[in-house]
MMTF fields as JSON, N, C-alpha, C and O atoms, coordinates in Angstrom:
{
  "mmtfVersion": "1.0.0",
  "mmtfProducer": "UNKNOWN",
  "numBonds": 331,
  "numAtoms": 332,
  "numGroups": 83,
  "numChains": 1,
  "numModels": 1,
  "chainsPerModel": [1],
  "groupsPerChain": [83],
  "chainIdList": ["A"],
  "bondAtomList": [4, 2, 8, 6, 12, 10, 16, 14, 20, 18, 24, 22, 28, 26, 32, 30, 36, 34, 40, 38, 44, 42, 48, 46, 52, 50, 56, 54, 60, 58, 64, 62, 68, 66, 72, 70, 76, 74, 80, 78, 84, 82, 88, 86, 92, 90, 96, 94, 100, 98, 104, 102, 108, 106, 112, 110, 116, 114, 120, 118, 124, 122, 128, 126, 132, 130, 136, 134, 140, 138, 144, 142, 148, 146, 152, 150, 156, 154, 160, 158, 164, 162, 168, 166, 172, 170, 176, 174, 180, 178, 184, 182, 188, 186, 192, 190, 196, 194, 200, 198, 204, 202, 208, 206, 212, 210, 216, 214, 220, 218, 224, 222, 228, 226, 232, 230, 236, 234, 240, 238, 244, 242, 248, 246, 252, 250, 256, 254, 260, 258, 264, 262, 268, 266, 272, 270, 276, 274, 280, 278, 284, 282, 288, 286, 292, 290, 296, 294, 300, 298, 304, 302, 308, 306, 312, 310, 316, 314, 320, 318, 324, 322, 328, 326],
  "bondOrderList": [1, 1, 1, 1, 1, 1, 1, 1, 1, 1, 1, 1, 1, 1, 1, 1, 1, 1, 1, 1, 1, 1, 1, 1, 1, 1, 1, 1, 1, 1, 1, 1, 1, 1, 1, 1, 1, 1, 1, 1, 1, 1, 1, 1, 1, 1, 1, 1, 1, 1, 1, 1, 1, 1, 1, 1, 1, 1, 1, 1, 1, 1, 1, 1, 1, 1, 1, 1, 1, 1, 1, 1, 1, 1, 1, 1, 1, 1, 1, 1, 1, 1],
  "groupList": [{"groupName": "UNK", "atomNameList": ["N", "CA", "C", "O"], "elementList": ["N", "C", "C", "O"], "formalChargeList": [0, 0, 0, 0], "bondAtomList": [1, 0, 2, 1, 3, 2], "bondOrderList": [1, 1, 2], "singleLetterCode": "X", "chemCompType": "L-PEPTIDE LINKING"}],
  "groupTypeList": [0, 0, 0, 0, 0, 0, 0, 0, 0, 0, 0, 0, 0, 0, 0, 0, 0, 0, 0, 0, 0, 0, 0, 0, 0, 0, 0, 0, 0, 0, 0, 0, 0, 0, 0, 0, 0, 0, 0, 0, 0, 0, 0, 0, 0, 0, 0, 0, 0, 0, 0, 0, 0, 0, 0, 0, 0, 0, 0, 0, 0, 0, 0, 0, 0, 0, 0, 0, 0, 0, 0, 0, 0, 0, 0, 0, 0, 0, 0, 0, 0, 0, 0],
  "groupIdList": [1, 2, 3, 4, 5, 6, 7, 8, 9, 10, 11, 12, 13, 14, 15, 16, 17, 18, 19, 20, 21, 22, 23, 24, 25, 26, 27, 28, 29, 30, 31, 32, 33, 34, 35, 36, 37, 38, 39, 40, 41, 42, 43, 44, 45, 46, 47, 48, 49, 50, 51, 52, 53, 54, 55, 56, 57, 58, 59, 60, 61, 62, 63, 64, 65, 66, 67, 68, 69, 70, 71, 72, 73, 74, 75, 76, 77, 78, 79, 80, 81, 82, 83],
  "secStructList": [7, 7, 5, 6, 6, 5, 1, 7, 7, 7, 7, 6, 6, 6, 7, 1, 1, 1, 7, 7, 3, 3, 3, 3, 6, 6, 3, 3, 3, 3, 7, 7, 2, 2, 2, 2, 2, 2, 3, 3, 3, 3, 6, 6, 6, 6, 3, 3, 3, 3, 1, 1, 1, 1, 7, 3, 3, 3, 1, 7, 7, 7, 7, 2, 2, 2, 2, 2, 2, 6, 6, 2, 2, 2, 2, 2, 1, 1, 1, 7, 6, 6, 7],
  "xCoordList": [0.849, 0.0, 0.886, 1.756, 0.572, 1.375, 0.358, -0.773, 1.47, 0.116, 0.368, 1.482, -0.815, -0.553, 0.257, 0.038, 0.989, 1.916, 2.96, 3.712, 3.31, 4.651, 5.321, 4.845, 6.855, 7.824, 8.305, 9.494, 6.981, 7.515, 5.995, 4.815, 6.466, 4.858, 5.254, 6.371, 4.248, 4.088, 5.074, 5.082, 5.672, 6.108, 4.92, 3.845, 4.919, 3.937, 3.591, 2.773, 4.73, 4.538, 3.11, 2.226, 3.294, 2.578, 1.337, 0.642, 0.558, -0.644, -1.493, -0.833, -2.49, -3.472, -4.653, -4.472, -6.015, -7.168, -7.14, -7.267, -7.009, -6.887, -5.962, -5.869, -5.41, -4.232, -4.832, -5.739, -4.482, -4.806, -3.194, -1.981, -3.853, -2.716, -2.759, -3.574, -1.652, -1.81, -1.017, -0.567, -0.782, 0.23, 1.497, 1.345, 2.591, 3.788, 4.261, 4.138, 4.853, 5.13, 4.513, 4.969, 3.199, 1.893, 2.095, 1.283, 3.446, 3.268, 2.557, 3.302, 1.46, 0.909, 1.782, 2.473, 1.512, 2.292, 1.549, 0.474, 1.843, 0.864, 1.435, 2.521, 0.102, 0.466, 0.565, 0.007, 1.668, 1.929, 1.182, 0.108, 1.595, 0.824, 1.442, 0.723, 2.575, 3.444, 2.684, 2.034, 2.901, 1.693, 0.102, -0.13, -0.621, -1.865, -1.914, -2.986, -1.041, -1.2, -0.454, -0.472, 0.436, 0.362, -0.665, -0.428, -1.659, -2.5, -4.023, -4.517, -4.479, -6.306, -6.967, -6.492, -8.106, -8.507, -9.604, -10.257, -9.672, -10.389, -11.208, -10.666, -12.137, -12.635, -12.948, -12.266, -14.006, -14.804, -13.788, -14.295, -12.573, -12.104, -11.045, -10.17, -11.18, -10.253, -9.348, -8.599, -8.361, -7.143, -7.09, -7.962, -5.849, -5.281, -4.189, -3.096, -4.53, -3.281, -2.743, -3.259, -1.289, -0.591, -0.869, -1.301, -0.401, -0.494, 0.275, -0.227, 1.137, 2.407, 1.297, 1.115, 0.694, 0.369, 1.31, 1.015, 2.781, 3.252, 2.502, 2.408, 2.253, 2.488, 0.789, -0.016, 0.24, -1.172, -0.81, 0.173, -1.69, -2.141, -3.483, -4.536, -3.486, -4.719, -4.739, -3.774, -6.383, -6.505, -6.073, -5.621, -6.572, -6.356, -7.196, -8.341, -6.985, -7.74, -7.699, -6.582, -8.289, -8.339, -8.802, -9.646, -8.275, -8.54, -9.988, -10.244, -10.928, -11.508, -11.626, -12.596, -11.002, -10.599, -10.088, -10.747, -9.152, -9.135, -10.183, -10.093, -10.763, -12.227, -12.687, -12.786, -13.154, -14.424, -13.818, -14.594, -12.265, -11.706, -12.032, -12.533, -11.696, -11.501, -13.097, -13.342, -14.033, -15.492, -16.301, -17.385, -14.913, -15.412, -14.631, -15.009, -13.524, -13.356, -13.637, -13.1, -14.221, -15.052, -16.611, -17.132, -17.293, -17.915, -18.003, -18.932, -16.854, -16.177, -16.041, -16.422, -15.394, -14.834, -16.447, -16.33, -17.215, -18.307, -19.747, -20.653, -19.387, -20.306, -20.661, -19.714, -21.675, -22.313, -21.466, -21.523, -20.712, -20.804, -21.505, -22.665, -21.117, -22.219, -22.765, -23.705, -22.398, -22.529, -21.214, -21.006],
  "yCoordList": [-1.179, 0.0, 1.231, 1.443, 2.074, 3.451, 4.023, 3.671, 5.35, 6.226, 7.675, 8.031, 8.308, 9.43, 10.499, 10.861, 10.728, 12.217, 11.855, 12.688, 10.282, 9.483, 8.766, 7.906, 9.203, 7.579, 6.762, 6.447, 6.15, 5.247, 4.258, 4.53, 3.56, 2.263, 2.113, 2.424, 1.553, 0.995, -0.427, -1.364, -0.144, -1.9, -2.87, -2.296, -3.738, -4.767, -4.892, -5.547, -3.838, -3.558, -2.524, -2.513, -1.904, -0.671, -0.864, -0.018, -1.943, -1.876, -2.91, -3.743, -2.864, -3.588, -3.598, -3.679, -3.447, -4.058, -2.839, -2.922, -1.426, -0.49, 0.928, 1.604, 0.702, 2.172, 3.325, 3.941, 3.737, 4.919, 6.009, 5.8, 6.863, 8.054, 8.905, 8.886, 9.608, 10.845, 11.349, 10.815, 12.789, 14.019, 14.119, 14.582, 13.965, 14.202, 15.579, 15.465, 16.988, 17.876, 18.357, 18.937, 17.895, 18.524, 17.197, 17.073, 16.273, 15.529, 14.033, 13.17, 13.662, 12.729, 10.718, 10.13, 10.454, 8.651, 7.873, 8.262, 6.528, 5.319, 5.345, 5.581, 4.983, 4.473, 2.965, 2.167, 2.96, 1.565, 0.328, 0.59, -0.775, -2.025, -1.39, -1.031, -1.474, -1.683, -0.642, -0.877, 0.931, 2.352, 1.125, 0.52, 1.142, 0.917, -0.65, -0.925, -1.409, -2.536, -1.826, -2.483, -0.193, 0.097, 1.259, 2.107, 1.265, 2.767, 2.129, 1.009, 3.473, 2.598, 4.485, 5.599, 4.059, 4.842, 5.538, 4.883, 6.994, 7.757, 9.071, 9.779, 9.177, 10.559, 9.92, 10.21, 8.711, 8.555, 7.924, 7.2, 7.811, 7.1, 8.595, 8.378, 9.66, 11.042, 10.859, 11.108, 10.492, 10.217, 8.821, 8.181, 8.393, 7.614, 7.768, 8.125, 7.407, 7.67, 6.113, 5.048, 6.518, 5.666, 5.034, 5.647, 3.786, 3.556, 4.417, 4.584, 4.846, 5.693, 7.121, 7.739, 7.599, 8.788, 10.189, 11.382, 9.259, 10.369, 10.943, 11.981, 9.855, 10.097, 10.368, 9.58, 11.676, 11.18, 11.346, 12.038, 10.618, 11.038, 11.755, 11.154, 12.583, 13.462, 14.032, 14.432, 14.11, 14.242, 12.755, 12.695, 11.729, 10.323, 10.188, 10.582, 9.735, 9.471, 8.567, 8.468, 7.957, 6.704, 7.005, 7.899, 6.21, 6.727, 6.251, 5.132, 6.829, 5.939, 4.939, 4.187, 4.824, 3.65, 2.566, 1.579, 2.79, 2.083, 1.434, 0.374, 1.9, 1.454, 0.355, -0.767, 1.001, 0.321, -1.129, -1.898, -1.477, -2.751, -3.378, -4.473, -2.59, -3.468, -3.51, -3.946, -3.074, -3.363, -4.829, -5.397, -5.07, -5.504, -7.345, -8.504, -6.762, -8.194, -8.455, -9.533, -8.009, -7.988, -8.769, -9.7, -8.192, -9.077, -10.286, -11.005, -10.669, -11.915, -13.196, -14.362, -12.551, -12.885, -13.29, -13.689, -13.151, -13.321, -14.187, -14.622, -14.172, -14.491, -16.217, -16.999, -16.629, -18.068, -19.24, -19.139, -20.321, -20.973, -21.608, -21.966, -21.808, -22.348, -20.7, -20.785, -19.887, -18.406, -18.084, -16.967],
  "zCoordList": [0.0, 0.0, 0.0, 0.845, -1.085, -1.511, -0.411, -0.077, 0.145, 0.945, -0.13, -0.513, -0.453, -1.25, -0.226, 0.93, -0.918, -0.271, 0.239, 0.745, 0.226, 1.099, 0.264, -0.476, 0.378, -0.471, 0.518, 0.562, 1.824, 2.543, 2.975, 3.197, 2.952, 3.477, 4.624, 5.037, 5.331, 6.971, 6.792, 5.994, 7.669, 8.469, 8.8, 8.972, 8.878, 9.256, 10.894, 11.54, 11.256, 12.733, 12.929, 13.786, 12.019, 11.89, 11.697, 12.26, 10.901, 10.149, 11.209, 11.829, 11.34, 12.245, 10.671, 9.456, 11.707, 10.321, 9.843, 8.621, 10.28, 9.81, 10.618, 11.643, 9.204, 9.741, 10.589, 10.029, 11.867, 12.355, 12.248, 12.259, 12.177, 11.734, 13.123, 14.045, 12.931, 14.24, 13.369, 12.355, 13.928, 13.641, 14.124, 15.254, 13.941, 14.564, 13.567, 12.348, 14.216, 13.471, 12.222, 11.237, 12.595, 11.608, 10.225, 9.308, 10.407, 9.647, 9.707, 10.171, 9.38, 9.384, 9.527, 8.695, 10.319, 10.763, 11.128, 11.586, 11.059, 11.275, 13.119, 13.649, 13.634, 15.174, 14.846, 14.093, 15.893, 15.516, 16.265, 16.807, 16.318, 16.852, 18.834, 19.766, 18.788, 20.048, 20.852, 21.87, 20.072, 20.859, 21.245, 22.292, 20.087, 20.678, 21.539, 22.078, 21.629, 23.108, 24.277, 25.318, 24.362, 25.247, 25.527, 26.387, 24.869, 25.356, 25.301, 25.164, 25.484, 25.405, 24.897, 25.117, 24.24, 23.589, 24.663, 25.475, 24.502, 25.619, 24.837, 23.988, 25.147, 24.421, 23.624, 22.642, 23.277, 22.016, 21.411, 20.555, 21.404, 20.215, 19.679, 18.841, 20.09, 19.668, 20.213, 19.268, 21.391, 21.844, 22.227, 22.815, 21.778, 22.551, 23.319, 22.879, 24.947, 25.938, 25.981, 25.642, 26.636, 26.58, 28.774, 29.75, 28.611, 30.266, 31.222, 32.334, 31.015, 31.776, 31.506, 32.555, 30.512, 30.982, 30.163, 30.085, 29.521, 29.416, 27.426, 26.772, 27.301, 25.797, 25.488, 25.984, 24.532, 24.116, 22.912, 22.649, 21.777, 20.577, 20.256, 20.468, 19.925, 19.147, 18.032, 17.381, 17.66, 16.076, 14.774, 13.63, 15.871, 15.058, 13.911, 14.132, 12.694, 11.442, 10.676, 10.169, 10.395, 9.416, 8.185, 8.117, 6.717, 5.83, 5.489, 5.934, 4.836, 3.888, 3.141, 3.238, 2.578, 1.813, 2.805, 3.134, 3.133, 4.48, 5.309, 5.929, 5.255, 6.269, 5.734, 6.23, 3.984, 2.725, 3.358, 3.927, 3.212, 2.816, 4.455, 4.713, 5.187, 6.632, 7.182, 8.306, 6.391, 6.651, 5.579, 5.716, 4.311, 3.52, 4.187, 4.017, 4.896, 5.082, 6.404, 6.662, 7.405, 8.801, 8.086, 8.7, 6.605, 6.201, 6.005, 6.371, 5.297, 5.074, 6.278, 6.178, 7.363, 8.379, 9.561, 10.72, 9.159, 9.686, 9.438, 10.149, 7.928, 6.571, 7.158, 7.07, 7.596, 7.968, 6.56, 5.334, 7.491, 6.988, 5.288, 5.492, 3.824, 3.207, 2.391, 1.601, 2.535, 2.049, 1.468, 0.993]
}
């Protein structure tokens, strides 16, 4: 997966069912797997803090497209037996 506006892809560390982004220096990054098993999501799903407290993320976003696919195979992944 190309991301538009980047000459770099996620690590496999990086990607879960769907990429969440935050801002670092107004520049947009994948949170990685390691951040979200140490944080928990607060405010609706708008930050994620970390357990220590020191670290938050805000202004998290997921793409669109992103979603279509990780809604299309949550279909899949569910779909009865014989279907």
């Amino acid at each position: 997966m190309v991301l538009p506006g980047f000459d770099w892809q996620p690590s496999d560390d990086e990607l879960a069912l769907v990429p969440i982004y935050t801002q670092e220096n107004g520049v947009p990054r994948v949170v990685t797997r390691i951040e979200l098993m140490l944080a928990r999501f607060e405010g609706g799903g708008a930050r994620l803090v970390h357990r220590d407290r020191t670290l938050v993320h805000q202004d998290l976003r997921i793409r669109r497209i992103d979603l279509a696919g990780a809604i299309e195979r949550l279909k899949q992944a569910h779909r009865p037996a014989g279907d």
